[in-house]
DOPA-498610 format. One record per atom (N, C-alpha, C, O, CB): x, y, z; residue in one letter; atom name. Coordinates in steps of 0.2 Angstrom, whole numbers. Glycine has a CB too. Layout:
BEGIN
<xx=X, yy=Y, zz=Z, aa=A, at=CA>
...
END
This chain:
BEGIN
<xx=12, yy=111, zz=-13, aa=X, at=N>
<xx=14, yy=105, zz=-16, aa=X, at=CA>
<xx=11, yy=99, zz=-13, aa=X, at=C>
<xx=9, yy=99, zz=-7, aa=X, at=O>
<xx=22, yy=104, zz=-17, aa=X, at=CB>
<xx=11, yy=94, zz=-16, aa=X, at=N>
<xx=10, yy=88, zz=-12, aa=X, at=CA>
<xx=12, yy=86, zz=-6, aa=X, at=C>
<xx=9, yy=85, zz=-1, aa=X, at=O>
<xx=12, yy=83, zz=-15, aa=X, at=CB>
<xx=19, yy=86, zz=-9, aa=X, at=N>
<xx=22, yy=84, zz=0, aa=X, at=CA>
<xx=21, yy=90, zz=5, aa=X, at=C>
<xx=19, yy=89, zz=11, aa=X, at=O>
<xx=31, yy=83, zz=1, aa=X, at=CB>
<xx=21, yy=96, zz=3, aa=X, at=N>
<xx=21, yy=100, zz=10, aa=X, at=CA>
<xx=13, yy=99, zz=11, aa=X, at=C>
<xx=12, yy=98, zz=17, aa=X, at=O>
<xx=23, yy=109, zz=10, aa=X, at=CB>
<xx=7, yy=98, zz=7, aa=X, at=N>
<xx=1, yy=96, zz=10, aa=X, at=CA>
<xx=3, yy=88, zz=15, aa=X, at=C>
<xx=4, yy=88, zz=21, aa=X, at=O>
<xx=-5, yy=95, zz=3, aa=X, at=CB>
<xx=2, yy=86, zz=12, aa=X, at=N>
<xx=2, yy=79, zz=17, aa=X, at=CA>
<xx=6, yy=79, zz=24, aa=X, at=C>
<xx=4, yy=76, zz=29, aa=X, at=O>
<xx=7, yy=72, zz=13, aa=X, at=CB>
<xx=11, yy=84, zz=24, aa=X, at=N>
<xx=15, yy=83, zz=28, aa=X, at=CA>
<xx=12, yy=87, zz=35, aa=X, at=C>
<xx=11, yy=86, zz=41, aa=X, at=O>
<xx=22, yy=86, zz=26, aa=X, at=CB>
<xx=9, yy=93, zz=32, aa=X, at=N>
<xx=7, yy=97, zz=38, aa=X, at=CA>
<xx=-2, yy=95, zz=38, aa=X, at=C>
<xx=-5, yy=99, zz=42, aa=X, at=O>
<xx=9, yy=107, zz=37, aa=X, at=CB>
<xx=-6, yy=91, zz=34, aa=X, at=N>
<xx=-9, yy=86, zz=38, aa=X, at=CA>
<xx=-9, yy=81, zz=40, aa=X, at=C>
<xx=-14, yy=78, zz=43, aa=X, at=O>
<xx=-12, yy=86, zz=36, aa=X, at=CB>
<xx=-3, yy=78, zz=39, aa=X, at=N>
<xx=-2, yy=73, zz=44, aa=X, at=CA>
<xx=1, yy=75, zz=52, aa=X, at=C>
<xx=0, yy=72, zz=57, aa=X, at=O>
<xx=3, yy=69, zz=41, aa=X, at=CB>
<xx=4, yy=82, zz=52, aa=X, at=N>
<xx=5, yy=86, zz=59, aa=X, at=CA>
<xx=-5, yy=86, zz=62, aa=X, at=C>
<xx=-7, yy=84, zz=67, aa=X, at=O>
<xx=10, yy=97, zz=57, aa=X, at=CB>
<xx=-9, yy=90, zz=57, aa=X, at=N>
<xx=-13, yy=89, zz=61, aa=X, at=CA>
<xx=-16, yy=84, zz=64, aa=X, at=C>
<xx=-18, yy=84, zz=70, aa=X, at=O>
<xx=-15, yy=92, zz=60, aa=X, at=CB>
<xx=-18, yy=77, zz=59, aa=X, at=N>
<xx=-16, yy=70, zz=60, aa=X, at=CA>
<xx=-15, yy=67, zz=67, aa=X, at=C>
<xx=-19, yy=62, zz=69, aa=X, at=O>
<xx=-10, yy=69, zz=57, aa=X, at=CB>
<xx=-11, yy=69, zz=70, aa=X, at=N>
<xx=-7, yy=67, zz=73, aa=X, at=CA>
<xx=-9, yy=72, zz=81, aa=X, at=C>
<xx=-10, yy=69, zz=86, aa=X, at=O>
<xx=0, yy=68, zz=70, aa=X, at=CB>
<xx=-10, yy=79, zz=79, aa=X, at=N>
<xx=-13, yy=82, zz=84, aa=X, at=CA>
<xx=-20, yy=80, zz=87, aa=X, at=C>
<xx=-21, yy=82, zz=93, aa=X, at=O>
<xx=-14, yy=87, zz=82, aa=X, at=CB>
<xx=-25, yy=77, zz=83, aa=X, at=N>
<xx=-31, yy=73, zz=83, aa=X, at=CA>
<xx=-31, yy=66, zz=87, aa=X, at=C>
<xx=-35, yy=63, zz=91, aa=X, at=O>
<xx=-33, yy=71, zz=75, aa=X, at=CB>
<xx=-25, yy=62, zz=85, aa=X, at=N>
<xx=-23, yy=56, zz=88, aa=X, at=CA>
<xx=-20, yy=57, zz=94, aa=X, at=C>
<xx=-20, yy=53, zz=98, aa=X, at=O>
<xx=-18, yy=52, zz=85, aa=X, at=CB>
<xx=-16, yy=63, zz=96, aa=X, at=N>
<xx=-15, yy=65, zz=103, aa=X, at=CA>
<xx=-21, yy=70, zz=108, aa=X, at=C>
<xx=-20, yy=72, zz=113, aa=X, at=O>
<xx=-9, yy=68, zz=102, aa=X, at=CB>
<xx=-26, yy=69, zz=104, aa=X, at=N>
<xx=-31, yy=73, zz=107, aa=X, at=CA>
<xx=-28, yy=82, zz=109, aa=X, at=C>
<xx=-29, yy=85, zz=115, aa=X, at=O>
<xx=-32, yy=67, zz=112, aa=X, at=CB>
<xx=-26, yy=83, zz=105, aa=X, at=N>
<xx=-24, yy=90, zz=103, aa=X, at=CA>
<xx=-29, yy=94, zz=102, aa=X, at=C>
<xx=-31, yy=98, zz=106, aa=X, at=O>
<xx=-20, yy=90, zz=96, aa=X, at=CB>
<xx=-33, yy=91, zz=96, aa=X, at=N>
<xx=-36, yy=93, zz=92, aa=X, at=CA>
<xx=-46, yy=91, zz=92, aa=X, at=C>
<xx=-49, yy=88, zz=88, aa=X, at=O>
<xx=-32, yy=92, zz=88, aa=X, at=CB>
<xx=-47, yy=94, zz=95, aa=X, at=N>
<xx=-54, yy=87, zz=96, aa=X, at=CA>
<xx=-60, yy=92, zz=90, aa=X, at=C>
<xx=-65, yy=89, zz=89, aa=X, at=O>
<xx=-59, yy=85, zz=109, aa=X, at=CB>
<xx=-60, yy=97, zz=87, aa=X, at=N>
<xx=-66, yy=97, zz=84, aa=X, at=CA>
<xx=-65, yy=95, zz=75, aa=X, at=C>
<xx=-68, yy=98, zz=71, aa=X, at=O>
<xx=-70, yy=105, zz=86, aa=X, at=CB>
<xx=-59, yy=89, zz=73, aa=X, at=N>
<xx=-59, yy=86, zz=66, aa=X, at=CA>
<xx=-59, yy=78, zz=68, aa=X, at=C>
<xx=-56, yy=76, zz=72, aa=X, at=O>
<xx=-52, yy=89, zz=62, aa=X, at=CB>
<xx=-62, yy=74, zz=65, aa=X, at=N>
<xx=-63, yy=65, zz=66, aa=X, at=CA>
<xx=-58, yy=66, zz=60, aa=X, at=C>
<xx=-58, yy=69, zz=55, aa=X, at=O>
<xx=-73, yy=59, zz=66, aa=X, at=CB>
<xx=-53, yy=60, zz=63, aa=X, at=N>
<xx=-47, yy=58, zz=60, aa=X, at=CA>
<xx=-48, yy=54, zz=56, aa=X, at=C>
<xx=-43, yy=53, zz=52, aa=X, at=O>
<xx=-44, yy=55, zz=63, aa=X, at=CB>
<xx=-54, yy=50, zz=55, aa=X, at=N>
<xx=-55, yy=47, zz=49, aa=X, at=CA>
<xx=-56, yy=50, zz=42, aa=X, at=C>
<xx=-56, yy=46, zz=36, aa=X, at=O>
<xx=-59, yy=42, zz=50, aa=X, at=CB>
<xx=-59, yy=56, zz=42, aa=X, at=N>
<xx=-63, yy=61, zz=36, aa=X, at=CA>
<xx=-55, yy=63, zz=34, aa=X, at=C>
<xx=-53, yy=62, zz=28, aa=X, at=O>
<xx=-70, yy=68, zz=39, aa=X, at=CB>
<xx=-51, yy=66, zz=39, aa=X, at=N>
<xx=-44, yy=68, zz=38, aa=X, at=CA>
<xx=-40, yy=65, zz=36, aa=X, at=C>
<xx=-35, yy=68, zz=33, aa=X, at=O>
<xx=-42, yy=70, zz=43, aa=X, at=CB>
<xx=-40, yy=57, zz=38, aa=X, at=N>
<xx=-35, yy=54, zz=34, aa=X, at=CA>
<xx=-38, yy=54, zz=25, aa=X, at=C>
<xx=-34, yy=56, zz=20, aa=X, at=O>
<xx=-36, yy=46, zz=38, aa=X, at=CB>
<xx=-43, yy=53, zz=26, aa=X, at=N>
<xx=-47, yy=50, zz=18, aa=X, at=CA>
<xx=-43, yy=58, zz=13, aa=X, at=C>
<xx=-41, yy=58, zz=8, aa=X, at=O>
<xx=-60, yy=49, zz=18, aa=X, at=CB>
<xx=-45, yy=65, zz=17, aa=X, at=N>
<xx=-39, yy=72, zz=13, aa=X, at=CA>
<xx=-34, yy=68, zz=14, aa=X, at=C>
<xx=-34, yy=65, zz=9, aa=X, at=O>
<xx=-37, yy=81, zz=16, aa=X, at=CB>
<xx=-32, yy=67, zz=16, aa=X, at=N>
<xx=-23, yy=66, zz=15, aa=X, at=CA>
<xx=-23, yy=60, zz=8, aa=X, at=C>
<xx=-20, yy=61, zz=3, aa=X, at=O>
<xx=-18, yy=61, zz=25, aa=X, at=CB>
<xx=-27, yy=55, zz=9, aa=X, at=N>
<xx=-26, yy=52, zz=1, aa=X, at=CA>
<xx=-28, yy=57, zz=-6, aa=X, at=C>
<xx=-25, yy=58, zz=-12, aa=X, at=O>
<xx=-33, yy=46, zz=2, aa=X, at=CB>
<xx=-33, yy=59, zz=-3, aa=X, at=N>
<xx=-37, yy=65, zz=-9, aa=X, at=CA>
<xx=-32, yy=71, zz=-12, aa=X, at=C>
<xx=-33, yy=74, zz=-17, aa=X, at=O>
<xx=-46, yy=70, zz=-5, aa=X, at=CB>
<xx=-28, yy=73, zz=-7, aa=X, at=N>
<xx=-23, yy=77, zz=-9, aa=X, at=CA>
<xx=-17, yy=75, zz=-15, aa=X, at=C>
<xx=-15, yy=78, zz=-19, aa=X, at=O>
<xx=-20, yy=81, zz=-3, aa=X, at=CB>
<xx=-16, yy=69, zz=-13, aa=X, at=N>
<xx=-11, yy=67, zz=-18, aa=X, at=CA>
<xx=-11, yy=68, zz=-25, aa=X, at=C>
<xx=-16, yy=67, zz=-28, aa=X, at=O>
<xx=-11, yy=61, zz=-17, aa=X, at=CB>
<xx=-7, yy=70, zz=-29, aa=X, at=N>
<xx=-8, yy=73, zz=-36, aa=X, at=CA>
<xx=-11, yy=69, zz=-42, aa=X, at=C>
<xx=-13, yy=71, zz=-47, aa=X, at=O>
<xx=-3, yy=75, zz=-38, aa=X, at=CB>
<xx=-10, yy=63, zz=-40, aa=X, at=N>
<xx=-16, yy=58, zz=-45, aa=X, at=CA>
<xx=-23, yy=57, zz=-44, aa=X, at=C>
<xx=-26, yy=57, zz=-49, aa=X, at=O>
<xx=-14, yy=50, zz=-44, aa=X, at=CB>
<xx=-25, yy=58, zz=-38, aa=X, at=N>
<xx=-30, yy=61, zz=-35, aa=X, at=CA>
<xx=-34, yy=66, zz=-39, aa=X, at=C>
<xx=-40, yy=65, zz=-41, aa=X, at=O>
<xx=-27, yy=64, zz=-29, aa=X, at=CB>
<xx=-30, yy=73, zz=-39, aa=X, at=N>
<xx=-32, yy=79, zz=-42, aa=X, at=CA>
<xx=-33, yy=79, zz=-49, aa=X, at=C>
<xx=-37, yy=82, zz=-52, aa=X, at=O>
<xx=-29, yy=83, zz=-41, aa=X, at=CB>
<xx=-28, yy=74, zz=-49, aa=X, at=N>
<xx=-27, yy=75, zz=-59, aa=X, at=CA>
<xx=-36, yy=71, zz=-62, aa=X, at=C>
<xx=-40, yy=72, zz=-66, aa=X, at=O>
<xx=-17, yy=68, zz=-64, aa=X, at=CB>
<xx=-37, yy=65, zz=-57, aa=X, at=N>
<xx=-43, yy=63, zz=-59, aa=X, at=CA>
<xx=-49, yy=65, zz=-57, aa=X, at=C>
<xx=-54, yy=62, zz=-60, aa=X, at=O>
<xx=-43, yy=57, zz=-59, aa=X, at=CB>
<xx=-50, yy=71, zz=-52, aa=X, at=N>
<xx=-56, yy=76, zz=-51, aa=X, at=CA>
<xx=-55, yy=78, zz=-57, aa=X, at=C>
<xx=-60, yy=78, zz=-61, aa=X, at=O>
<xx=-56, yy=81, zz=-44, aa=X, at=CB>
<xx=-48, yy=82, zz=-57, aa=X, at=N>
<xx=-48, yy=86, zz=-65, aa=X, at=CA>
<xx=-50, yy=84, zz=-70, aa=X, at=C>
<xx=-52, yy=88, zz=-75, aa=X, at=O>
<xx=-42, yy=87, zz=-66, aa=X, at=CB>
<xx=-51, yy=77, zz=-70, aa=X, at=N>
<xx=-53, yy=73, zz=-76, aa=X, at=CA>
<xx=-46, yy=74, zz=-82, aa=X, at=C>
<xx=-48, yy=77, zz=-87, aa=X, at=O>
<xx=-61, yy=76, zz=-79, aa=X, at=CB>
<xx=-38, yy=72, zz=-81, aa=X, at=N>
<xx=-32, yy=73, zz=-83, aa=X, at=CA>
<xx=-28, yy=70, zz=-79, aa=X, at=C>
<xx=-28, yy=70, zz=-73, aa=X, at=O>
<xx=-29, yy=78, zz=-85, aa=X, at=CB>
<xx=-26, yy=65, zz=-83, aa=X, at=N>
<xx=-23, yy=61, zz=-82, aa=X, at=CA>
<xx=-14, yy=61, zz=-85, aa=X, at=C>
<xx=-9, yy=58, zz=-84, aa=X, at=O>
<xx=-27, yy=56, zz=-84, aa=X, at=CB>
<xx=-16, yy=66, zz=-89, aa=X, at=N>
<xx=-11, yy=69, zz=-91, aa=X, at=CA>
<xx=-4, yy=70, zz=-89, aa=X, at=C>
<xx=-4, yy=76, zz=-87, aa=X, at=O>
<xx=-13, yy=74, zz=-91, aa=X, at=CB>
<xx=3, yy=67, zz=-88, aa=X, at=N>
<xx=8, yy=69, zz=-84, aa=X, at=CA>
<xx=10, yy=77, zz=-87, aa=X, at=C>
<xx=12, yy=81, zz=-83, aa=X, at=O>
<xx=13, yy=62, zz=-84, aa=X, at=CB>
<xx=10, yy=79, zz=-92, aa=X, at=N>
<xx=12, yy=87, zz=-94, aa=X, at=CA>
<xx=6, yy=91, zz=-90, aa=X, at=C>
<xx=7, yy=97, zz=-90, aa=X, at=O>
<xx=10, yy=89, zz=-105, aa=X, at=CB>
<xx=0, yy=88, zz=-85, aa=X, at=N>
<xx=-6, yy=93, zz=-83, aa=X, at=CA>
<xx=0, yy=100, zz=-79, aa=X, at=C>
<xx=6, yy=100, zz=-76, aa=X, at=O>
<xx=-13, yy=87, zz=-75, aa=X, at=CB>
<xx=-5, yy=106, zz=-79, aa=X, at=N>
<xx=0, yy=112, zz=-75, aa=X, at=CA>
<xx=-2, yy=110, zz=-71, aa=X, at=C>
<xx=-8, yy=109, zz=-69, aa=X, at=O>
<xx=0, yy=120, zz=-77, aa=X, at=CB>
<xx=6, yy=109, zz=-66, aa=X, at=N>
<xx=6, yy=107, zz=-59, aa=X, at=CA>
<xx=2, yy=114, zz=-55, aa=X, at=C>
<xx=0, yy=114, zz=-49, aa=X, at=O>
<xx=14, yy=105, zz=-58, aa=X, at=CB>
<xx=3, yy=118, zz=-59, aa=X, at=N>
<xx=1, yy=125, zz=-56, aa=X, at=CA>
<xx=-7, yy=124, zz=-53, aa=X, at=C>
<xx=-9, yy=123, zz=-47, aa=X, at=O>
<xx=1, yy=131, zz=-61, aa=X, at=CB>
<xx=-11, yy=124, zz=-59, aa=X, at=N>
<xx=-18, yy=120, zz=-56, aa=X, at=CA>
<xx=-18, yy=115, zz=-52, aa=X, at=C>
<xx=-20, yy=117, zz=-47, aa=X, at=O>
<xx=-21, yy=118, zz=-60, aa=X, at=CB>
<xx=-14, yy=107, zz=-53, aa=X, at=N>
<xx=-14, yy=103, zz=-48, aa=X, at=CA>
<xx=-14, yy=108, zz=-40, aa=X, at=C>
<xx=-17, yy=106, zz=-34, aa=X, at=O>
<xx=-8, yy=98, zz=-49, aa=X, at=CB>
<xx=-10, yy=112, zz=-41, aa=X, at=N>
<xx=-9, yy=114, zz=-33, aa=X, at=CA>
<xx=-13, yy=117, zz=-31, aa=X, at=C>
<xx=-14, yy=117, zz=-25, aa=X, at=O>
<xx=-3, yy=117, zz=-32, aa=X, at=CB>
<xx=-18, yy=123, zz=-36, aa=X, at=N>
<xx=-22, yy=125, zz=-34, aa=X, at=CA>
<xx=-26, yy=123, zz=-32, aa=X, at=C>
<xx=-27, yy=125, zz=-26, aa=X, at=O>
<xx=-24, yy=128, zz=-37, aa=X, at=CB>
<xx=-30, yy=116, zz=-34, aa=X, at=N>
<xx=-34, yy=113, zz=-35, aa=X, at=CA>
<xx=-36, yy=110, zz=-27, aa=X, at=C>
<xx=-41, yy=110, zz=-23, aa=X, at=O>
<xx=-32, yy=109, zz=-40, aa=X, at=CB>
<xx=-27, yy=105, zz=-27, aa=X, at=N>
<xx=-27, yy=105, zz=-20, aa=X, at=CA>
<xx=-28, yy=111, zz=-14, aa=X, at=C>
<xx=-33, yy=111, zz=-10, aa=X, at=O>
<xx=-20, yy=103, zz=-20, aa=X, at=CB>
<xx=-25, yy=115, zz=-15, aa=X, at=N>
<xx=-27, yy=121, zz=-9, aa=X, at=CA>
<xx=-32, yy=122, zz=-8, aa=X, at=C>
<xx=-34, yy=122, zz=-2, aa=X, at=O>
<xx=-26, yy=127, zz=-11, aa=X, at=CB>
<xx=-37, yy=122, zz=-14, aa=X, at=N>
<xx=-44, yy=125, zz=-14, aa=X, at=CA>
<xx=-49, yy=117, zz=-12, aa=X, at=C>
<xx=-55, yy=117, zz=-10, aa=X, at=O>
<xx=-46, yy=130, zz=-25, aa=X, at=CB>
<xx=-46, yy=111, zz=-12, aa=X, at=N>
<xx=-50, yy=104, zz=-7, aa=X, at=CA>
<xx=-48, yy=104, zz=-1, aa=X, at=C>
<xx=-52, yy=101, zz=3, aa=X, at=O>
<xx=-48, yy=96, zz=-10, aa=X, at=CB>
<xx=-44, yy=105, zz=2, aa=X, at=N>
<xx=-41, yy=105, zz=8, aa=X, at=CA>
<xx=-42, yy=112, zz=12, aa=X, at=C>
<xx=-42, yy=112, zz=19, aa=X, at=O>
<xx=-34, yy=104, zz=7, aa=X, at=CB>
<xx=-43, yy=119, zz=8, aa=X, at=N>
<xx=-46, yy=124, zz=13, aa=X, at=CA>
<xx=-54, yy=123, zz=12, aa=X, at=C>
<xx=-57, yy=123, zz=17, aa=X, at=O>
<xx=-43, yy=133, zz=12, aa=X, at=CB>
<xx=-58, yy=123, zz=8, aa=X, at=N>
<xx=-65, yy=119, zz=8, aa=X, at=CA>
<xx=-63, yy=116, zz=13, aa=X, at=C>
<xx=-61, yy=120, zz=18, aa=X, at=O>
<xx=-68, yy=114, zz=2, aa=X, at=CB>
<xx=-63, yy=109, zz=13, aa=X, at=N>
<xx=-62, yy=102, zz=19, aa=X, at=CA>
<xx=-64, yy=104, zz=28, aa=X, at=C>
<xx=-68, yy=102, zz=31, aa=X, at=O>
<xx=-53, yy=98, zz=18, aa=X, at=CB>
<xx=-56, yy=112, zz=29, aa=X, at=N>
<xx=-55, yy=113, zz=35, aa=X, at=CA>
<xx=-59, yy=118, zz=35, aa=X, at=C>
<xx=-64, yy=115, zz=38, aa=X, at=O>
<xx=-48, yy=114, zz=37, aa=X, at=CB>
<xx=-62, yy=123, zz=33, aa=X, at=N>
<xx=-67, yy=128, zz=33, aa=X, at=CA>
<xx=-73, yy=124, zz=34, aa=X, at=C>
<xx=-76, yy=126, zz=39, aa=X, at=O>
<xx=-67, yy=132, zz=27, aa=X, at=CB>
<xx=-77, yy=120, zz=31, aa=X, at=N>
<xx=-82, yy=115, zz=34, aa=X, at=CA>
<xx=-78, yy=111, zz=39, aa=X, at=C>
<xx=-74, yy=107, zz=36, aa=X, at=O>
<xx=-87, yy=111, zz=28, aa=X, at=CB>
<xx=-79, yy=110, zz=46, aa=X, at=N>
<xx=-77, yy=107, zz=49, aa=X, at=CA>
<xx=-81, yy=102, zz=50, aa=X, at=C>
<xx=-79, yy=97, zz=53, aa=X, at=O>
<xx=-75, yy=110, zz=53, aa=X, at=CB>
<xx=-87, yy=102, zz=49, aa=X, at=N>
<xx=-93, yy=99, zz=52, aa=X, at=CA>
<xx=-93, yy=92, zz=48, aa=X, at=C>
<xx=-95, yy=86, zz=49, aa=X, at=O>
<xx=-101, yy=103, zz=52, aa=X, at=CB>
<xx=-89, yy=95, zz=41, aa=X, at=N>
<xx=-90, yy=86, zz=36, aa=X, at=CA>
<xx=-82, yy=84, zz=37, aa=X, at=C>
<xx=-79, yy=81, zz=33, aa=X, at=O>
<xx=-91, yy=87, zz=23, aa=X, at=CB>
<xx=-79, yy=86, zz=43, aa=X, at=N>
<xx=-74, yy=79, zz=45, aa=X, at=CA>
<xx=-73, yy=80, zz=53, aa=X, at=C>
<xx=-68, yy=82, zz=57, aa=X, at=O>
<xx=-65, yy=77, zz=41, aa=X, at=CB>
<xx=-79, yy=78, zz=53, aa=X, at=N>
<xx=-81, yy=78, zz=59, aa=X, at=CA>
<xx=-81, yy=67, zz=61, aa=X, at=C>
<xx=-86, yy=65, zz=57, aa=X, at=O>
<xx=-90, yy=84, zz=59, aa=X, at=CB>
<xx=-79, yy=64, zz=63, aa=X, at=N>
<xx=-80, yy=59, zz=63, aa=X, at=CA>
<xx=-85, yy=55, zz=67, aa=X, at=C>
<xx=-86, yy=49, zz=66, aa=X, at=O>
<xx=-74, yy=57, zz=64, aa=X, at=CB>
END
């Protein structure tokens, strides 16, 4: 879901700002945390649709955010 995305990339977020985490630049990582939001997807999706299946939204999400962390090198800051 939305919120549990945002939430446990804002943990990692936060791990980056404490220098936790040093191979993701926190600015590429903030900009996922906007892109995951579900208005976001619905307009990659091209639907804008409030009936869109939330089921896809979520896939959708999952599948931009494990891309994103699996290339590490594009948020890399």
């Amino acid at each position: 879901s939305a919120v549990e995305a945002i939430e446990l990339l804002s943990q990692i977020r936060l791990g980056i700002s404490l220098g936790l985490i040093n191979n993701l630049g926190i600015e590429k990582l903030t900009a996922l945390l906007y892109l995951c939001q579900s208005a976001h997807i619905k307009k990659i999706l091209d639907t804008m649709d409030d009936g869109a299946d939330n089921n896809l939204v979520d896939y959708s999400r999952a599948e931009i955010i494990r891309d994103a962390l699996e290339d590490k090198q594009c948020l890399k800051g």
